[in-house]
C-alpha positions as CSV (number, residue, x, y, z in Angstrom):
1,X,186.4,-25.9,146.7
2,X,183.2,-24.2,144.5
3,X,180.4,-27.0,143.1
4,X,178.4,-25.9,141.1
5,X,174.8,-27.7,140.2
6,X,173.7,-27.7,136.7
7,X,171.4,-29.1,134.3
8,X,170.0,-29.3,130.6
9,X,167.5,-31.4,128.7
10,X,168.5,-35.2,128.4
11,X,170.3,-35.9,124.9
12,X,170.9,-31.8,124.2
13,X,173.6,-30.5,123.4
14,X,173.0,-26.9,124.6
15,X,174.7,-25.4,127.5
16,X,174.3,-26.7,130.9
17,X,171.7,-23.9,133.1
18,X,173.4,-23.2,136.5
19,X,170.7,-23.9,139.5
20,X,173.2,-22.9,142.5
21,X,176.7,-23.0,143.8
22,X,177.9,-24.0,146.9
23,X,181.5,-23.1,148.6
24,X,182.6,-26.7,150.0
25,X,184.8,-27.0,153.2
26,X,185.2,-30.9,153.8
27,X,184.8,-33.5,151.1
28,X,180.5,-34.1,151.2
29,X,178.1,-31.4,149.9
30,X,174.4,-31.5,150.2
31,X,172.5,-29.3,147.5
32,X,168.6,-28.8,148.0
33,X,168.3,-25.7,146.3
34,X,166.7,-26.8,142.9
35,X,163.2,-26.8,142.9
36,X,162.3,-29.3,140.7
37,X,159.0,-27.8,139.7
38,X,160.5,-25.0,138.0
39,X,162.2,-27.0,134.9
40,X,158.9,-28.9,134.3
41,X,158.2,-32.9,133.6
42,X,160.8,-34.1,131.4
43,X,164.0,-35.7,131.5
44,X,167.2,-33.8,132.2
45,X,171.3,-34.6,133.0
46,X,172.0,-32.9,136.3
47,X,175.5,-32.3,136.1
48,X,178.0,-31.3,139.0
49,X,180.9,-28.6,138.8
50,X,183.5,-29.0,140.8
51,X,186.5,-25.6,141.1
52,X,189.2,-25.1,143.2
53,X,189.8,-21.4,144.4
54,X,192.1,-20.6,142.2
55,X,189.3,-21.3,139.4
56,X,190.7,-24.7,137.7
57,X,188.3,-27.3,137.2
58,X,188.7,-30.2,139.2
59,X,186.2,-32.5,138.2
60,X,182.6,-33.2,136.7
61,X,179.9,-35.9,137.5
62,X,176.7,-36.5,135.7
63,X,173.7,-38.3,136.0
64,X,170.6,-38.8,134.1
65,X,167.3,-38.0,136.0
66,X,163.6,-37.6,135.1
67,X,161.4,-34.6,136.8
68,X,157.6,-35.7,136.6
69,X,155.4,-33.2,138.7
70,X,152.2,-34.5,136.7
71,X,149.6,-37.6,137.7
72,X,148.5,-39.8,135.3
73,X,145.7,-39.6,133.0
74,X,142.7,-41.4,131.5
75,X,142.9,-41.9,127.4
76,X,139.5,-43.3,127.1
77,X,136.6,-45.1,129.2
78,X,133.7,-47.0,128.5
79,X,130.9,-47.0,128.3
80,X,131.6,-42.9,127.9
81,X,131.3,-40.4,130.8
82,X,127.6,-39.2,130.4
83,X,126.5,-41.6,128.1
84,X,123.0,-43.1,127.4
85,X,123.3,-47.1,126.8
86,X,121.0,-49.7,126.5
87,X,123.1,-52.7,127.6
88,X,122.2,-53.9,130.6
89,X,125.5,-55.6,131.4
90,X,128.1,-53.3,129.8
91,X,132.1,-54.3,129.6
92,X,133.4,-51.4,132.1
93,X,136.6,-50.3,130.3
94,X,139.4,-47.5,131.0
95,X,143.1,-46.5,130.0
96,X,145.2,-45.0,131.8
97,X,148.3,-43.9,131.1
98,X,151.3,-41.5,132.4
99,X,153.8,-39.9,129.8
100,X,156.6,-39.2,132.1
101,X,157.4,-42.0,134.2
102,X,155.2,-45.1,134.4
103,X,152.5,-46.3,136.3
104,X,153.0,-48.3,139.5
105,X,148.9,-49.3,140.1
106,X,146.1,-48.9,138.9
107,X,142.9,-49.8,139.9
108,X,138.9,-49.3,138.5
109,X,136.1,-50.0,140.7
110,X,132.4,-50.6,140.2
111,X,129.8,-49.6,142.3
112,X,128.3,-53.0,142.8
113,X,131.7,-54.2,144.4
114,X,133.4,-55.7,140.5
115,X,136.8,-54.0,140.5
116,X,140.4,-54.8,138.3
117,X,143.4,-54.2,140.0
118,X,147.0,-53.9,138.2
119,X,150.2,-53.5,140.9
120,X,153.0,-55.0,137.6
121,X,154.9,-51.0,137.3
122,X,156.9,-50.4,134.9
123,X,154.4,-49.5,132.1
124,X,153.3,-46.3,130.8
125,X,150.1,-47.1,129.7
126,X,147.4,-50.3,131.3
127,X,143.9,-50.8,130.3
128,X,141.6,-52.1,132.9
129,X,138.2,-54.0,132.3
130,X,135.2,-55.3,134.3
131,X,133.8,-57.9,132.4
132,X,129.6,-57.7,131.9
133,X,129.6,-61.0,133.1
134,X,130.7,-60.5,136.4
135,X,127.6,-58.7,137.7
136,X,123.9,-59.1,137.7
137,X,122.3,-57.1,135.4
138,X,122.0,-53.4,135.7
139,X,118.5,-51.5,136.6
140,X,117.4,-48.7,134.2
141,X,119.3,-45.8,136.7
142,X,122.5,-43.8,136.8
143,X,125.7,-45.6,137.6
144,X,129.6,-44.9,138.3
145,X,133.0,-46.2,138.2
146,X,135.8,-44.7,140.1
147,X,139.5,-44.9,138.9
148,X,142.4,-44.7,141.0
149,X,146.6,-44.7,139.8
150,X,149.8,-44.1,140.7
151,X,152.9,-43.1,139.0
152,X,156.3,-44.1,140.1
153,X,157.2,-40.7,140.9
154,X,154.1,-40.6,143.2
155,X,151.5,-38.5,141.5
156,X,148.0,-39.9,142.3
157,X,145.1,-39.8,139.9
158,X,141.8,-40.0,141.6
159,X,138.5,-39.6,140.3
160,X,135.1,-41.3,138.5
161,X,132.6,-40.9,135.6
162,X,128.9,-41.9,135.2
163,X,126.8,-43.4,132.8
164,X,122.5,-44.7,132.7
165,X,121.2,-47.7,131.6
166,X,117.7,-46.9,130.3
167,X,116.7,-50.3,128.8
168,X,112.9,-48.7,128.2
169,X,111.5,-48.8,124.7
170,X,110.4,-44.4,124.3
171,X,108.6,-45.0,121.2
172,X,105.5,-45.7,118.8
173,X,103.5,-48.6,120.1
174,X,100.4,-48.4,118.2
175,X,100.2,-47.8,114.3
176,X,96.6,-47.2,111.9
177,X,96.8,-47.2,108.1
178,X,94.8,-45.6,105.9
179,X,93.6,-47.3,103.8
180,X,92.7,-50.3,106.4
181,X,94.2,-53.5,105.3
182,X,92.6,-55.9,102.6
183,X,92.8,-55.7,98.8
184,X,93.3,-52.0,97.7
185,X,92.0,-50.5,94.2
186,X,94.8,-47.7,93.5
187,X,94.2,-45.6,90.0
188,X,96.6,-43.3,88.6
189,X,95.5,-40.5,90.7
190,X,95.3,-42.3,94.3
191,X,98.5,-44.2,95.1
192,X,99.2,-43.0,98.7
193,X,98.9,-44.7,102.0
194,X,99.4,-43.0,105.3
195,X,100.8,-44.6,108.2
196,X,99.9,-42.9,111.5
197,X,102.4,-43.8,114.8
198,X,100.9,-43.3,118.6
């Protein structure tokens, strides 16, 4: 008996693409010839051939399956990656999401200890949040979160972004007029007043 291993984009209707034959003795056959890299993320019908050897079809089995080589990703974070704020006790807030299969965990983690965990699966997309509240109030200095996630294919997503807290007032502090204050005689050729900032 000849199987042969095909497969095609879920839902197509285009011809199956042949990824190996095997010449089958006994009644079991183990194919590990496709490597699933090659077709990409996505989802596919893996279908199995079976001939006898005098080339009539005996049977055909199919089964849905979805390839996903990629890790997860992150959509957005806050406060952004690089950013200058002025809140001293910012919401810490990321999305992460995974377009193939969905996420099994997820977690975000601040450096003073403050972290979310999510373990639920079954999404494709969780947002994550460290509430202001939860930590004492933030020195004018660089900070970061890290990020960690897991799809259910296992991909890992691993990595962190920074942001400073600069709560310092870099402006102006004294101001002068000209003319000083007090009752001012303007005529219809001397209407200014200067302001000077130090």
């Amino acid at each position: 008996v000849n199987v042969t291993f095909e497969f095609r984009d879920q839902g197509s209707s285009d011809s199956f693409v042949p990824i190996g034959t095997e010449d089958v003795g006994g009644s079991e056959v183990t194919y590990s010839g496709w490597n699933l890299a090659e077709p990409g993320s996505g989802e596919y019908e893996l279908q199995v051939r079976t001939q006898d050897t005098d080339g009539n079809q005996v049977d055909t089995a199919s089964i849905d399956i979805t390839v996903d080589n990629s890790a997860p990703s992150i959509s957005s974070e806050s406060p952004e990656e690089e950013s200058v704020i002025s809140n001293d006790n910012p919401d810490i807030d990321v999305t992460i999401e995974d377009t193939t299969s969905n996420l099994q965990n997820a977690s975000v983690s601040f450096e003073d200890g403050s972290e979310d965990l999510w373990n639920d699966g079954g999404q494709n997309s969780v947002d994550l949040s460290i509430d202001g509240g939860d930590y004492d109030s933030l020195d004018d200095d660089e900070y970061t979160v890290d990020y960690e996630a897991y799809d259910e294919a296992g991909n890992q997503l691993t990595g962190s972004w920074s942001f400073t807290v600069d709560t310092s007032y870099d402006g102006p502090e004294d101001f002068s007029f000209d003319p000083s204050p007090g009752v001012i005689d303007v005529d219809e050729e001397d209407r200014e007043i200067d302001v000077t900032l130090e």
